[in-house]
One Martini backbone bead per residue (centre of mass of N, CA, C, O) as a GRO file, in nm:
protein
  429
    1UNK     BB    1  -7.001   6.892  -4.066
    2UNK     BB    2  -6.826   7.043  -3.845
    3UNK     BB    3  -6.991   6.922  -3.598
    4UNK     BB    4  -6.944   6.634  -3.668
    5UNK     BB    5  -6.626   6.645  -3.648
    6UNK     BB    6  -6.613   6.774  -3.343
    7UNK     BB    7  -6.751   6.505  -3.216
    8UNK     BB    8  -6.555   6.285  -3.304
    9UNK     BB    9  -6.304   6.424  -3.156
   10UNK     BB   10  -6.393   6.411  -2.901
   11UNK     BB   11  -6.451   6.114  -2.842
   12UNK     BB   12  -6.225   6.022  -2.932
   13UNK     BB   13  -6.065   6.171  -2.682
   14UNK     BB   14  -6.208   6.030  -2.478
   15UNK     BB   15  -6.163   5.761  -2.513
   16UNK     BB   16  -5.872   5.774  -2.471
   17UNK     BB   17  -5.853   5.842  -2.175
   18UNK     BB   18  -6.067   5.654  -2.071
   19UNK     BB   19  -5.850   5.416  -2.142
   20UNK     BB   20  -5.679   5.473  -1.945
   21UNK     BB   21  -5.845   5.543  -1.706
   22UNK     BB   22  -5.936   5.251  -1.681
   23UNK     BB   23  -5.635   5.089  -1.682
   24UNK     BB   24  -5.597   5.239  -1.413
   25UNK     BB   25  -5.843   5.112  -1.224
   26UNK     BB   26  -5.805   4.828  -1.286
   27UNK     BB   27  -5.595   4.807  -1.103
   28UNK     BB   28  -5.707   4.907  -0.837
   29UNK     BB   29  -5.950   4.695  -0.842
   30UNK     BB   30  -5.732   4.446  -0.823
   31UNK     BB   31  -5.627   4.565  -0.519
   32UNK     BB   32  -5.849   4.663  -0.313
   33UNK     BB   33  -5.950   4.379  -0.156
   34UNK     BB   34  -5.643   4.335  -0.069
   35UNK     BB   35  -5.615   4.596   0.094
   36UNK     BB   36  -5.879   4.543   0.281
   37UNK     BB   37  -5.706   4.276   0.418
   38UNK     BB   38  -5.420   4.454   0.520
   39UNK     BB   39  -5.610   4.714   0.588
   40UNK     BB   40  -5.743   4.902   0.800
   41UNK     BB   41  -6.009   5.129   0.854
   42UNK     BB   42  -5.786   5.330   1.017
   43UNK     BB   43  -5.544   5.309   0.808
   44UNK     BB   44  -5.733   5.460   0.614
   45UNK     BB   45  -5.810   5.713   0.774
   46UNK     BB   46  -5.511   5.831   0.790
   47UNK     BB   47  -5.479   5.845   0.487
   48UNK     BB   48  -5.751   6.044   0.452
   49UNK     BB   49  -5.589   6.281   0.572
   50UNK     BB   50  -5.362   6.308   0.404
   51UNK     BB   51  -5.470   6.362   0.183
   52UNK     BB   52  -5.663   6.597   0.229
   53UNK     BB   53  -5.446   6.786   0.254
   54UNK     BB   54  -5.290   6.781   0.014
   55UNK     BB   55  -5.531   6.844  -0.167
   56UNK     BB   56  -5.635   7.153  -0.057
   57UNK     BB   57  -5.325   7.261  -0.110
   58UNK     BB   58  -5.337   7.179  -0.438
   59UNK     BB   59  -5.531   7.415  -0.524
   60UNK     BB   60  -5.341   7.670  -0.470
   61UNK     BB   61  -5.012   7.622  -0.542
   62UNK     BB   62  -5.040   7.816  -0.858
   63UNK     BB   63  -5.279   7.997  -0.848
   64UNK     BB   64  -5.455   7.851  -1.133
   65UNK     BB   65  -5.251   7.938  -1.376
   66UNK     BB   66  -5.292   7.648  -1.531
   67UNK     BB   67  -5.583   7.687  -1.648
   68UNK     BB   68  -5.478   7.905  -1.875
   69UNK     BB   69  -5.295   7.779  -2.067
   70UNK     BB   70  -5.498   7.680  -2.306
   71UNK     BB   71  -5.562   7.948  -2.429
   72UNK     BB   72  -5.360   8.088  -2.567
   73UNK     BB   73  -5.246   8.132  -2.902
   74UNK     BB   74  -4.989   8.117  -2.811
   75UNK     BB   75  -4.683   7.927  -2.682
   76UNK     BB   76  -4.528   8.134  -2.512
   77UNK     BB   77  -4.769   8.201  -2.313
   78UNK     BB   78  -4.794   7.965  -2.237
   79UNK     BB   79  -4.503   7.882  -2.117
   80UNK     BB   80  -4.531   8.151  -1.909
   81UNK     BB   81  -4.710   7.987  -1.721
   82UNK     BB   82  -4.553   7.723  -1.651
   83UNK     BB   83  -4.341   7.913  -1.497
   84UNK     BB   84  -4.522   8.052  -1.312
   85UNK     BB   85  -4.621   7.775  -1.169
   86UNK     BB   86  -4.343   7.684  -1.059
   87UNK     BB   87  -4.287   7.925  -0.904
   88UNK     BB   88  -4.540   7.897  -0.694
   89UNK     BB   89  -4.486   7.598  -0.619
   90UNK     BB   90  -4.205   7.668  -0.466
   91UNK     BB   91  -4.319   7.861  -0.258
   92UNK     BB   92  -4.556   7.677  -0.136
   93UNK     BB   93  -4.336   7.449  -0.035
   94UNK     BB   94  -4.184   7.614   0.163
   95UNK     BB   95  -4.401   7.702   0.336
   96UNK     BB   96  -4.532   7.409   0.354
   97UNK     BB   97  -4.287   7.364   0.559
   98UNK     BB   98  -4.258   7.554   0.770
   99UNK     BB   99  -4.552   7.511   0.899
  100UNK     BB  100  -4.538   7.219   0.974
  101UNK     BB  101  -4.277   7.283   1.160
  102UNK     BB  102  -4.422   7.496   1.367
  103UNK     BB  103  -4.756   7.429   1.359
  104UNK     BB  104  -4.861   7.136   1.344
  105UNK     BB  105  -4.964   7.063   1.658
  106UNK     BB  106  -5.177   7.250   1.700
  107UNK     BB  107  -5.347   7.196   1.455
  108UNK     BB  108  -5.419   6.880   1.540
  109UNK     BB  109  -5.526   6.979   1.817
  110UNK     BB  110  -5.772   7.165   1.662
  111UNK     BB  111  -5.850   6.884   1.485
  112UNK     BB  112  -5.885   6.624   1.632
  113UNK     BB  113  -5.560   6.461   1.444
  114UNK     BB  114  -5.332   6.299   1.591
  115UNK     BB  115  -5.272   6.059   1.366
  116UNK     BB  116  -5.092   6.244   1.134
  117UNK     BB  117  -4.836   6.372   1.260
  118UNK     BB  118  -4.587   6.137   1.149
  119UNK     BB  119  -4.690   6.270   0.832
  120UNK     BB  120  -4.670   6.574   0.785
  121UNK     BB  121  -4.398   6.598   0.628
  122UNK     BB  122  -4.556   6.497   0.369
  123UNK     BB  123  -4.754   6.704   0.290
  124UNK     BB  124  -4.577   6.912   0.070
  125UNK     BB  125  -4.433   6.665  -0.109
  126UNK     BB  126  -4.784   6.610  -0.212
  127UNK     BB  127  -4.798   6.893  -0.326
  128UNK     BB  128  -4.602   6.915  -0.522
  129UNK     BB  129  -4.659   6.622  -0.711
  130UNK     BB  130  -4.930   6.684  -0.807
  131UNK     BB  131  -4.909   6.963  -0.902
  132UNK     BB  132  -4.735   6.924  -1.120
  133UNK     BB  133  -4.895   6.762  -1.290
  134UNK     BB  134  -5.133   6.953  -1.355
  135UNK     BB  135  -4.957   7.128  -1.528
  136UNK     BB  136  -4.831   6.932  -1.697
  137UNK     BB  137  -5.150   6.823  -1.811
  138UNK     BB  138  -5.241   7.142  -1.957
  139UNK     BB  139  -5.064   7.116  -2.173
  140UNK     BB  140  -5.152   6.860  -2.310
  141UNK     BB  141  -5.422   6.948  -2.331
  142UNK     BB  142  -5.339   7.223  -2.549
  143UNK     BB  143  -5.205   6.956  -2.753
  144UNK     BB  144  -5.361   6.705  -2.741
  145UNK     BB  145  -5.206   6.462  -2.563
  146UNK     BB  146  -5.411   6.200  -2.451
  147UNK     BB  147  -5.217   5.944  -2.458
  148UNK     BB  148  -4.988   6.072  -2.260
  149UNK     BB  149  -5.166   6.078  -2.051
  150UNK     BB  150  -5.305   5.796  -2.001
  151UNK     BB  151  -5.003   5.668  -1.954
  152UNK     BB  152  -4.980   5.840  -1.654
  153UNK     BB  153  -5.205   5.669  -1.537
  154UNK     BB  154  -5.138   5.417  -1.503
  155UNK     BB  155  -4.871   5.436  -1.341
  156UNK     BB  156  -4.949   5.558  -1.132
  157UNK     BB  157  -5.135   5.339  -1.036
  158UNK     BB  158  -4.943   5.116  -1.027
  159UNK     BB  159  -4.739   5.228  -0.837
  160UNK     BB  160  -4.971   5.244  -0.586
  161UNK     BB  161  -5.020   4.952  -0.548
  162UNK     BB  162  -4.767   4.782  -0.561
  163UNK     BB  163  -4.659   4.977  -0.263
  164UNK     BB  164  -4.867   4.909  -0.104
  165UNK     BB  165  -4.846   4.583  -0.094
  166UNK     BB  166  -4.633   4.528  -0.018
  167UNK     BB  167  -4.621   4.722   0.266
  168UNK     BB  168  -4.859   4.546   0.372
  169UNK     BB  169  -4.692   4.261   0.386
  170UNK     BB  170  -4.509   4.414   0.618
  171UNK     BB  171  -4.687   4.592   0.802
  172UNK     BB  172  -4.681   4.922   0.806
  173UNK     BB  173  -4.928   5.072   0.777
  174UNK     BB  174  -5.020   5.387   0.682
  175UNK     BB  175  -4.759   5.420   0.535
  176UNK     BB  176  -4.823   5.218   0.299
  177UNK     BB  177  -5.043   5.434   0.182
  178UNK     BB  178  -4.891   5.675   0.162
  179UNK     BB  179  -4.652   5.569  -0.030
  180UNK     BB  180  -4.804   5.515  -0.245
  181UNK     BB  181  -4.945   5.816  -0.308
  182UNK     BB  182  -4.665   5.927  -0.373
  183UNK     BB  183  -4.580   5.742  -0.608
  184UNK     BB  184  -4.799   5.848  -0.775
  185UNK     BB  185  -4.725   6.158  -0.795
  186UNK     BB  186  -4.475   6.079  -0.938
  187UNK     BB  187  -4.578   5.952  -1.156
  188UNK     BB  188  -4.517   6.084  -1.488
  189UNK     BB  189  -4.356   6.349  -1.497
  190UNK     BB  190  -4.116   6.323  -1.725
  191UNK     BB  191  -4.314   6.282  -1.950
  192UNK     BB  192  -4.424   6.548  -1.952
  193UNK     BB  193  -4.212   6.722  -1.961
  194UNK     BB  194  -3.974   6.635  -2.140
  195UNK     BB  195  -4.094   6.734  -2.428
  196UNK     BB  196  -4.118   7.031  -2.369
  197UNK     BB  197  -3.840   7.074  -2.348
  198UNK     BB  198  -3.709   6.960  -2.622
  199UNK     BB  199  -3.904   7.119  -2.811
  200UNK     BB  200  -3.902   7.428  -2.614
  201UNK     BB  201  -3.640   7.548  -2.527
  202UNK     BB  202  -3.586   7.790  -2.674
  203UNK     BB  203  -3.850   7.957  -2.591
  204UNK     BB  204  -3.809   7.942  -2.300
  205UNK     BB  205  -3.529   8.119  -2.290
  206UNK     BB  206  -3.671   8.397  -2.376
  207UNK     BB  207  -3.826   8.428  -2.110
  208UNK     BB  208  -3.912   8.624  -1.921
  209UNK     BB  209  -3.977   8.819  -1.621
  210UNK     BB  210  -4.149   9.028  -1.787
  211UNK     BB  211  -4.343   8.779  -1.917
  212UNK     BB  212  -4.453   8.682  -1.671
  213UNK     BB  213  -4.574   8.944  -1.521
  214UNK     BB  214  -4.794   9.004  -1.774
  215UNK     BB  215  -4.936   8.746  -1.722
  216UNK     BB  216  -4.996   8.754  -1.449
  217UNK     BB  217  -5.175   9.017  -1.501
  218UNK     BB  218  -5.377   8.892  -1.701
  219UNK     BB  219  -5.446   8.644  -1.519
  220UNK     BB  220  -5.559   8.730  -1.246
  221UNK     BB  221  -5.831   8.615  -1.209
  222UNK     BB  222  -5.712   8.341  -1.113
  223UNK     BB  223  -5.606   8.409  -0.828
  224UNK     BB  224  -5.833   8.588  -0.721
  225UNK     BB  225  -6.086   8.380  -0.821
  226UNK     BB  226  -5.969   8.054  -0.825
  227UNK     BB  227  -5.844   8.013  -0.569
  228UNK     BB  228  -6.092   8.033  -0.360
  229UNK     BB  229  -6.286   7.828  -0.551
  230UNK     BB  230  -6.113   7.608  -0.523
  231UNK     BB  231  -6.067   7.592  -0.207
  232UNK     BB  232  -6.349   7.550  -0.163
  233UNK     BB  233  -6.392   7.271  -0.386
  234UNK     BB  234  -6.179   7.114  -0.167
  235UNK     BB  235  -6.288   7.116   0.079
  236UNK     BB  236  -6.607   7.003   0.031
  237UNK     BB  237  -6.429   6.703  -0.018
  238UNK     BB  238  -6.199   6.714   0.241
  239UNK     BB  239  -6.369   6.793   0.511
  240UNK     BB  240  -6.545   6.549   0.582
  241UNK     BB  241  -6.292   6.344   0.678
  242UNK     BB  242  -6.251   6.523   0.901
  243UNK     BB  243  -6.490   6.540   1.072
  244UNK     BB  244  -6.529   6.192   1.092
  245UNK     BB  245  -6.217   6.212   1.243
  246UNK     BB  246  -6.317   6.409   1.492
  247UNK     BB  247  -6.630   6.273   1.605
  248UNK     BB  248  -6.571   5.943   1.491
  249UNK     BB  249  -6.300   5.836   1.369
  250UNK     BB  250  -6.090   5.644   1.146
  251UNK     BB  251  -6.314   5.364   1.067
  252UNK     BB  252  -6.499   5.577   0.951
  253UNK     BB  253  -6.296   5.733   0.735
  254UNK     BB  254  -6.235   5.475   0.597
  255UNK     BB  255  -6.520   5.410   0.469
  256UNK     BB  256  -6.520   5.667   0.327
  257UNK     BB  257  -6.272   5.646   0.157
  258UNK     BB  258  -6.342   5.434   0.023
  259UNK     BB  259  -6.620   5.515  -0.146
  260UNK     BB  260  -6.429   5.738  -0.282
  261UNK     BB  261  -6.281   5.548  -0.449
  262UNK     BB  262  -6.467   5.383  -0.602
  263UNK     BB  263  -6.636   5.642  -0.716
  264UNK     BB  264  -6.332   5.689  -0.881
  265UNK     BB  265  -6.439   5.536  -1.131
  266UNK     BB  266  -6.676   5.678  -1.282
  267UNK     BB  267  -6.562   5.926  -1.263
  268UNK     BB  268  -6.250   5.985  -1.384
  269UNK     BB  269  -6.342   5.809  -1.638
  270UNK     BB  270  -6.567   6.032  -1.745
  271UNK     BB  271  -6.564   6.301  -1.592
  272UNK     BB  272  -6.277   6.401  -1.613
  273UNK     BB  273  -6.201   6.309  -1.900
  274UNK     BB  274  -6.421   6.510  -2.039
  275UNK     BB  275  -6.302   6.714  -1.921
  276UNK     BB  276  -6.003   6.767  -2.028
  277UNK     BB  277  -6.159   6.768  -2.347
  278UNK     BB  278  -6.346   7.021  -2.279
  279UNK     BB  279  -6.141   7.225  -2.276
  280UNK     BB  280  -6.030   7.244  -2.529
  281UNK     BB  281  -6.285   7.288  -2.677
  282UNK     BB  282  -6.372   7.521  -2.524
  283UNK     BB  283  -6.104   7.695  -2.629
  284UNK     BB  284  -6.173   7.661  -2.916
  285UNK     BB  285  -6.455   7.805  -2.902
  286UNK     BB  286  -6.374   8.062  -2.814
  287UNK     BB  287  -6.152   8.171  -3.051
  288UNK     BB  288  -6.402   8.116  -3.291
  289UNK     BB  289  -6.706   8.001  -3.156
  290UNK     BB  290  -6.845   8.087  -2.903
  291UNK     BB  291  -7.153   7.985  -2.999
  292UNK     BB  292  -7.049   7.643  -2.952
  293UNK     BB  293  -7.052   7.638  -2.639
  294UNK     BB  294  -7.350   7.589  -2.574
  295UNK     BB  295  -7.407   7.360  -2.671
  296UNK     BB  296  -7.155   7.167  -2.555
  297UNK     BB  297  -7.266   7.219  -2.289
  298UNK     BB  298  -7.555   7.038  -2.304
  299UNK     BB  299  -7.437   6.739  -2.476
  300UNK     BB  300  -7.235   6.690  -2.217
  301UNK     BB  301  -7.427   6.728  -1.979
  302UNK     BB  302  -7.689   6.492  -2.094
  303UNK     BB  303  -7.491   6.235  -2.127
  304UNK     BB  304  -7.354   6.211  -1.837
  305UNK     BB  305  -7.623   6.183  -1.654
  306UNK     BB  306  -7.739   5.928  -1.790
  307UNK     BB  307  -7.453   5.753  -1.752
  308UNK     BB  308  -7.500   5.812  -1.422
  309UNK     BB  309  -7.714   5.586  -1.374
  310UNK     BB  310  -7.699   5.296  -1.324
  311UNK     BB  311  -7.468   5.322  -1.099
  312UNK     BB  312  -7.648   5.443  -0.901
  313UNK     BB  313  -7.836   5.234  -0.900
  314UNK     BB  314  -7.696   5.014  -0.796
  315UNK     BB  315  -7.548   5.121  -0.527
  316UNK     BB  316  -7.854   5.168  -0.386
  317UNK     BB  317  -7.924   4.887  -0.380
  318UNK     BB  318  -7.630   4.734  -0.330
  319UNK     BB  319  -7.387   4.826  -0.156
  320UNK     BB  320  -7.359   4.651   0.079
  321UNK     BB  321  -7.330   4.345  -0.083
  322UNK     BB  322  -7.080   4.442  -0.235
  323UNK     BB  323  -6.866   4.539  -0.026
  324UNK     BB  324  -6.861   4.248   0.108
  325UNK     BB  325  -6.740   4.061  -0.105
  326UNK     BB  326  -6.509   4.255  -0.201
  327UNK     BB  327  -6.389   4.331   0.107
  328UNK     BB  328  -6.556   4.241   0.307
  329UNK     BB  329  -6.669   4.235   0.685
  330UNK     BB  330  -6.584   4.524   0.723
  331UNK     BB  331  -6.698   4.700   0.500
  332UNK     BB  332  -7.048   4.723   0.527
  333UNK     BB  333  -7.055   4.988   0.636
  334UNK     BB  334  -6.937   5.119   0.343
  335UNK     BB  335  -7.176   5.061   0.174
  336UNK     BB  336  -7.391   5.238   0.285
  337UNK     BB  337  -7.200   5.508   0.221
  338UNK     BB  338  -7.262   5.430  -0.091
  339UNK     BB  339  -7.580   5.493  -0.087
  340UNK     BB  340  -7.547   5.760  -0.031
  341UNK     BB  341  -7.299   5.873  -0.260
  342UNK     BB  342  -7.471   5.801  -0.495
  343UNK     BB  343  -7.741   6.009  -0.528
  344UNK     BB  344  -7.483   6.205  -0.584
  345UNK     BB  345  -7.361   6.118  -0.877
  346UNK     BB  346  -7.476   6.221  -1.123
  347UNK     BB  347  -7.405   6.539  -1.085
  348UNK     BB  348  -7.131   6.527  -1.050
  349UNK     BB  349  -7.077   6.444  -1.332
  350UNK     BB  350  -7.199   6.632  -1.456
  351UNK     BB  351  -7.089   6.925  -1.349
  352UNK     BB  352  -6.837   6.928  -1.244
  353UNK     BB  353  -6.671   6.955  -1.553
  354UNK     BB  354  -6.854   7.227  -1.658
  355UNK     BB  355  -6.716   7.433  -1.486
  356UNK     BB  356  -6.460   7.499  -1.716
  357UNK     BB  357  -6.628   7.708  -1.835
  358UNK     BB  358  -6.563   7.967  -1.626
  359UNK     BB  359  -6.263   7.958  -1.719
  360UNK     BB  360  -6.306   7.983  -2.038
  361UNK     BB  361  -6.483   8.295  -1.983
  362UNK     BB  362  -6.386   8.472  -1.722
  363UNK     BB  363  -6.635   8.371  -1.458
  364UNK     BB  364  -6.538   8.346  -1.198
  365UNK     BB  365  -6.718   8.500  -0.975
  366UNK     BB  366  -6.907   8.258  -1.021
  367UNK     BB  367  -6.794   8.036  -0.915
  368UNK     BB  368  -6.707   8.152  -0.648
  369UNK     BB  369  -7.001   8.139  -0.539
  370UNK     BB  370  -7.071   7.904  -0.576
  371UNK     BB  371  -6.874   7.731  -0.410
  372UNK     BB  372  -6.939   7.877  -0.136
  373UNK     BB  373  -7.240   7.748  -0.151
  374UNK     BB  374  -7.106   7.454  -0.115
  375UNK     BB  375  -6.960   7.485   0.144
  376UNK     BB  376  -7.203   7.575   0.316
  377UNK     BB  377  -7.382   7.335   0.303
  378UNK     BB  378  -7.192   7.097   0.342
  379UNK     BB  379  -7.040   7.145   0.562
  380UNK     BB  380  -7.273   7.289   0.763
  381UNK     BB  381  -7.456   7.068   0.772
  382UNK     BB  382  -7.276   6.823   0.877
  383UNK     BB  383  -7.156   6.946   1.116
  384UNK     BB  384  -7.451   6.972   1.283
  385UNK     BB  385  -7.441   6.663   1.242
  386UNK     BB  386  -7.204   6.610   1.445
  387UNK     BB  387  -7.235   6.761   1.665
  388UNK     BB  388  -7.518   6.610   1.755
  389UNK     BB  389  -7.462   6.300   1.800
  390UNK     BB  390  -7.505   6.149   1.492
  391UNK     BB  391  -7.475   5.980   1.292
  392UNK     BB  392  -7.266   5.889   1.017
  393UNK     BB  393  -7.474   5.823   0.818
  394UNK     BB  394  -7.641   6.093   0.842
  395UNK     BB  395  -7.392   6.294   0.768
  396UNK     BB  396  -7.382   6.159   0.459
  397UNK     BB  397  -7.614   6.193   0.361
  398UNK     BB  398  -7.640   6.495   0.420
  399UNK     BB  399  -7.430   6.546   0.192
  400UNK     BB  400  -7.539   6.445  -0.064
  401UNK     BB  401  -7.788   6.652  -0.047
  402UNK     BB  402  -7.601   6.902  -0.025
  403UNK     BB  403  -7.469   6.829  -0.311
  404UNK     BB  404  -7.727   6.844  -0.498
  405UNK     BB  405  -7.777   7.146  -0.457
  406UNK     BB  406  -7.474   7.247  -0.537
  407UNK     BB  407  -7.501   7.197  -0.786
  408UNK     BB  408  -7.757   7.343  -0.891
  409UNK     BB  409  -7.608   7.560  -0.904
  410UNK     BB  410  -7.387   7.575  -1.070
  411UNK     BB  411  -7.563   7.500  -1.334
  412UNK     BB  412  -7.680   7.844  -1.283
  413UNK     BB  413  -7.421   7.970  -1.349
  414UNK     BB  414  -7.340   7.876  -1.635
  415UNK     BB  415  -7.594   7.983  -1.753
  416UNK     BB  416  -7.566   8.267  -1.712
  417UNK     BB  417  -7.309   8.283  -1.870
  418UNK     BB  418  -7.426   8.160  -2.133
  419UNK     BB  419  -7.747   8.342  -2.111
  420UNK     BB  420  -7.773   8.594  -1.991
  421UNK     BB  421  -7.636   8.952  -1.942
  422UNK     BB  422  -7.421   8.841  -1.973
  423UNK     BB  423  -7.127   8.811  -2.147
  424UNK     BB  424  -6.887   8.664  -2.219
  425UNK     BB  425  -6.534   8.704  -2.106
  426UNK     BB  426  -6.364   8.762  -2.409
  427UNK     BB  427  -6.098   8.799  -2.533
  428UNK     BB  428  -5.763   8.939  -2.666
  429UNK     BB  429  -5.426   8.890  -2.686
   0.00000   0.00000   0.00000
């Protein structure tokens, strides 16, 4: 009775994120034919330059002790986690002011990305208002309040459509791109911090350097290996868009950055949504019933995974007809694109959200492992095929085939954490 209880508010728990997440999903699906038609495919490949840089510099923002949050049984020790996540990330964020103002122009004739040039400025703060969001949606998952969560996926989507499209009208280029971008990472900050400052001021306020220190150095664990795990982990995902930005031009990475659009609505919508809801639970069975997190483990990748073969099957029939009615015939080529990174969503969808046990049971030097070698798979195939000027198109392959490895590698690192002769590092406060 009680696992079939879990079950349901499980269940309960990802629908309603999933919903928020669908009609966040739904404005973009209803902007983006339109914005494929006001922006060029290259306007769209320097855009696809700028979210990567700020991705990637992204994960490492806060040290990963946001990851953290959930975990602790006081709400104490979660608001001085909170705070440290944003001490991190205010001294992150004055650093790449700093590099992007010093070194930015040798960086990108070095990585032969000169249109990003002019919008270098602001990706210091993209990474701030991005990471922002994330710590403060890590502690929305410890409080389980999952509405208010996808009310601000809501928000930031349409904040986001809404200012492309205006600036799209005006022919800004690349800029209206960009600035749509940087309004969806600020909105919702507000709705998410708002709540805990009012509740928790009192306890906030007690919260000492000392106090602050203490989490430092108890979960460190997180900036040690989950820091480098996340940077190889955001690496391997928009490393591929310098490829071939750097290799083929903006054109090229304009078609990579659709399909990585269009893919973000079936990820986002059910594998980030789950992920979200399974740190939780998962974190709640660490605590309560470690042995419920093996099975919690098996039923919801497994689940995922039936759920993820339908649009996989769809995108590799139909994808360049379904790119061209959708966006236009400038897009066909990007439909192509879509079929090769199709073949690669079930293991995505599968395994990307379950990386999370890693997290939840302290054993990052195993997610580490996995990383590194996604990174050196997907990346260095790639690279290989781009050095040798094949198409870009099998580039695209190379990566799909080269991702499908490194997730099956992952999901045999998550079974050694639960099953192997290691038995998860669970602690106690």
């Amino acid at each position: 009775m009680r696992a079939r209880l879990h079950g349901r508010r499980f269940l309960s728990n990802v629908l309603v994120l999933a919903g928020g997440t669908a009609a966040a999903h739904g404005v973009t699906l209803a902007a983006e034919p339109i914005l494929t038609r006001l922006y060029s495919p290259v306007q769209f490949g320097i855009c696809a330059a700028f979210a990567s840089a700020a991705g990637i510099l992204q994960s490492i923002s806060s040290g990963r002790y946001e990851r953290a949050i959930p975990i602790p049984r006081d709400e104490r020790s979660s608001l001085g986690l909170l705070y440290l996540c944003f001490l991190i990330l205010v001294c992150a964020t004055a650093l790449g002011q700093v590099v992007a103002w010093l070194f930015g122009e040798p960086l990108l004739r070095w990585a032969n990305i000169p249109q990003l040039r002019p919008y270098l400025w602001l990706v210091p703060a993209g990474l701030f208002f991005g990471s922002a969001y994330e710590v403060l949606s890590m502690w929305t998952i410890r409080t389980k309040e999952f509405t208010v969560l996808a009310s601000t996926k809501l928000r930031r989507s349409g904040g986001t459509a809404l200012t492309q499209l205006a600036l799209g009208g005006l022919a800004a280029g690349p800029l209206g791109l960009i600035a749509g971008d940087m309004v969806g990472r600020i909105l919702g900050l507000g709705a998410l911090a708002g709540p805990i400052w009012r509740k928790h001021r009192p306890t906030m306020r007690k919260i000492s350097p000392a106090d602050i220190k203490d989490l430092a150095v108890r979960y460190r664990r997180f900036p040690m290996l989950s820091t480098p795990a996340a940077l190889l982990n955001r690496s391997a995902e928009r490393l591929p868009a310098f490829l071939l930005l750097a290799f083929y031009g903006p054109a090229e990475t304009g078609w990579y950055w659709l399909c990585q659009r269009a893919l973000s609505v079936p990820v986002t919508l059910i594998s980030q949504s789950v992920a979200r809801v399974y740190i939780g639970e998962a974190s709640e069975a660490v605590r309560t019933s470690p042995e419920r997190l093996k099975g919690l483990f098996l039923r919801v990748g497994w689940k995922l995974f039936l759920f993820s073969l339908p649009p996989s099957a769809v995108l590799v029939a139909f994808g360049p007809w379904l790119f061209r009615i959708v966006f236009g015939p400038s897009w066909v080529e990007a439909g192509e694109y879509a079929r090769a990174l199709g073949v690669n969503l079930p293991f995505l969808m599968c395994i990307a959200p379950l990386t999370q046990t890693l997290f939840i049971v302290e054993r990052q030097e195993l997610l580490l492992i996995g990383e590194l070698a996604r990174v050196i798979m997907i990346v260095g195939s790639m690279y290989v095929v781009c050095s040798r000027g094949l198409p870009a198109l099998t580039a695209v392959w190379t990566y799909s085939i080269a991702a499908i490895a490194s997730y099956s590698v992952q999901a045999g690192m998550i079974a050694w954490a639960l099953w192997g002769k290691k038995h998860p590092n669970v602690r106690e406060d």
